[in-house]
C-alpha positions as CSV (number, residue, x, y, z in Angstrom):
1,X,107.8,174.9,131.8
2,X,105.8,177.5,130.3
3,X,106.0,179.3,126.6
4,X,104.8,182.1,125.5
5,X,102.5,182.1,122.3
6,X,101.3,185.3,119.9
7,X,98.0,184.8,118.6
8,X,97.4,186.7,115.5
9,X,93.6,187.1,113.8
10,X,93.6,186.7,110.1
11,X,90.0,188.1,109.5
12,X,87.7,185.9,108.6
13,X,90.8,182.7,107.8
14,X,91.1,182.1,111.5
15,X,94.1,182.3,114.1
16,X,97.8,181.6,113.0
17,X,99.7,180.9,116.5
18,X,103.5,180.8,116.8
19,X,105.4,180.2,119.7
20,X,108.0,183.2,121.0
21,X,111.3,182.1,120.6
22,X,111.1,178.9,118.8
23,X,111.5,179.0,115.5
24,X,109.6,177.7,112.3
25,X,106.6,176.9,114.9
26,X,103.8,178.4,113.9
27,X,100.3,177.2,113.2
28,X,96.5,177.6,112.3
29,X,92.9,177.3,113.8
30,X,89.6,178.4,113.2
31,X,89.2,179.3,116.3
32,X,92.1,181.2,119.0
33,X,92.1,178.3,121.0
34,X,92.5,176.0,118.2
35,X,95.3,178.1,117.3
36,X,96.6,177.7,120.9
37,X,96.0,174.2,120.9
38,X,97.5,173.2,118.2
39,X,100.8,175.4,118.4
40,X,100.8,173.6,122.1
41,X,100.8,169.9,120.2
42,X,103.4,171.1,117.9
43,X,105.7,172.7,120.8
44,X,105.2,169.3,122.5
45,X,106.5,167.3,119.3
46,X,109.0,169.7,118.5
47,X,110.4,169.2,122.3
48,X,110.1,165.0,122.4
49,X,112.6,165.1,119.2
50,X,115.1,167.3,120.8
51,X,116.7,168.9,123.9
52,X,118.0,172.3,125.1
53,X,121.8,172.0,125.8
54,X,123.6,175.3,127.7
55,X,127.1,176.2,125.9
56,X,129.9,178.0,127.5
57,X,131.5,181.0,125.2
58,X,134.8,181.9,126.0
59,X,134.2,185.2,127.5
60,X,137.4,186.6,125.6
61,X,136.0,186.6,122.0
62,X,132.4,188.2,123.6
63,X,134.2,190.6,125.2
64,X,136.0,192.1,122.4
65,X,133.2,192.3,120.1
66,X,131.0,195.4,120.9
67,X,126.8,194.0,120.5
68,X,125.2,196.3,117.2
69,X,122.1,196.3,119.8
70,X,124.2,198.8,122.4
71,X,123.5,201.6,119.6
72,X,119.6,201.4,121.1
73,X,120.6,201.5,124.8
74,X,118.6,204.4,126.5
75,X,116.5,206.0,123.5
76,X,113.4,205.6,125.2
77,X,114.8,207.5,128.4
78,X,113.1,210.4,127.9
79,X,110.0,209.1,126.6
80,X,106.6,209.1,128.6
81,X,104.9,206.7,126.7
82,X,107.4,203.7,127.3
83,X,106.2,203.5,130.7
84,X,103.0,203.1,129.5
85,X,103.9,200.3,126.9
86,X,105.8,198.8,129.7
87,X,103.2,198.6,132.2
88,X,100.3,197.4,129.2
89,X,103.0,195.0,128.3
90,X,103.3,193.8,132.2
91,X,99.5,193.4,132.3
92,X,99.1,191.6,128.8
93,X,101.9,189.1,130.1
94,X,99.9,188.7,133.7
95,X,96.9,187.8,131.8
96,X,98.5,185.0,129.3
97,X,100.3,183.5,132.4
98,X,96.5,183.2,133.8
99,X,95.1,181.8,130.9
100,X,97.9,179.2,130.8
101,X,98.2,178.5,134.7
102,X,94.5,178.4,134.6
């Protein structure tokens, strides 16, 4: 299974690394990998005291209540620069999946 982590420089303090969509796991290095390496013992800790479990909502109650997100659908439609966010994004994404696949 693979996670994503953002790396963060704090000047001359080190790395603080957190790992995308898990909260309250971040942590600290002197060094990017340490960062890394450490956020990956803490993921693996975090993981061995718990589990993922899917849920079923009833599809009624989402139904009926419109998502505050929708208000943001499409403003970037128009906008040239997206697609170049998007496709730095793409390649910034490519490169961590290296770095992790090795």
């Amino acid at each position: 299974m693979q996670y994503q982590i953002f790396v963060q420089s704090q000047s001359q303090q080190g790395f603080v690394a957190s790992v995308v969509g898990m909260a309250n796991l971040t942590t600290e290095g002197k060094t990017e990998e340490e960062a890394i390496s450490n956020a990956k013992s803490a993921l693996e800790a975090q993981l061995a005291r718990g589990k993922f479990v899917s849920v079923e909502i009833n599809s009624e109650i989402t139904a009926s209540r419109p998502l505050r997100q929708i208000k943001y659908s499409g403003i970037f439609a128009n906008d040239s620069s997206f697609d170049d966010f998007m496709e730095k994004l793409t390649l910034i994404r490519q490169e961590a999946n290296l770095e992790i696949d090795g």
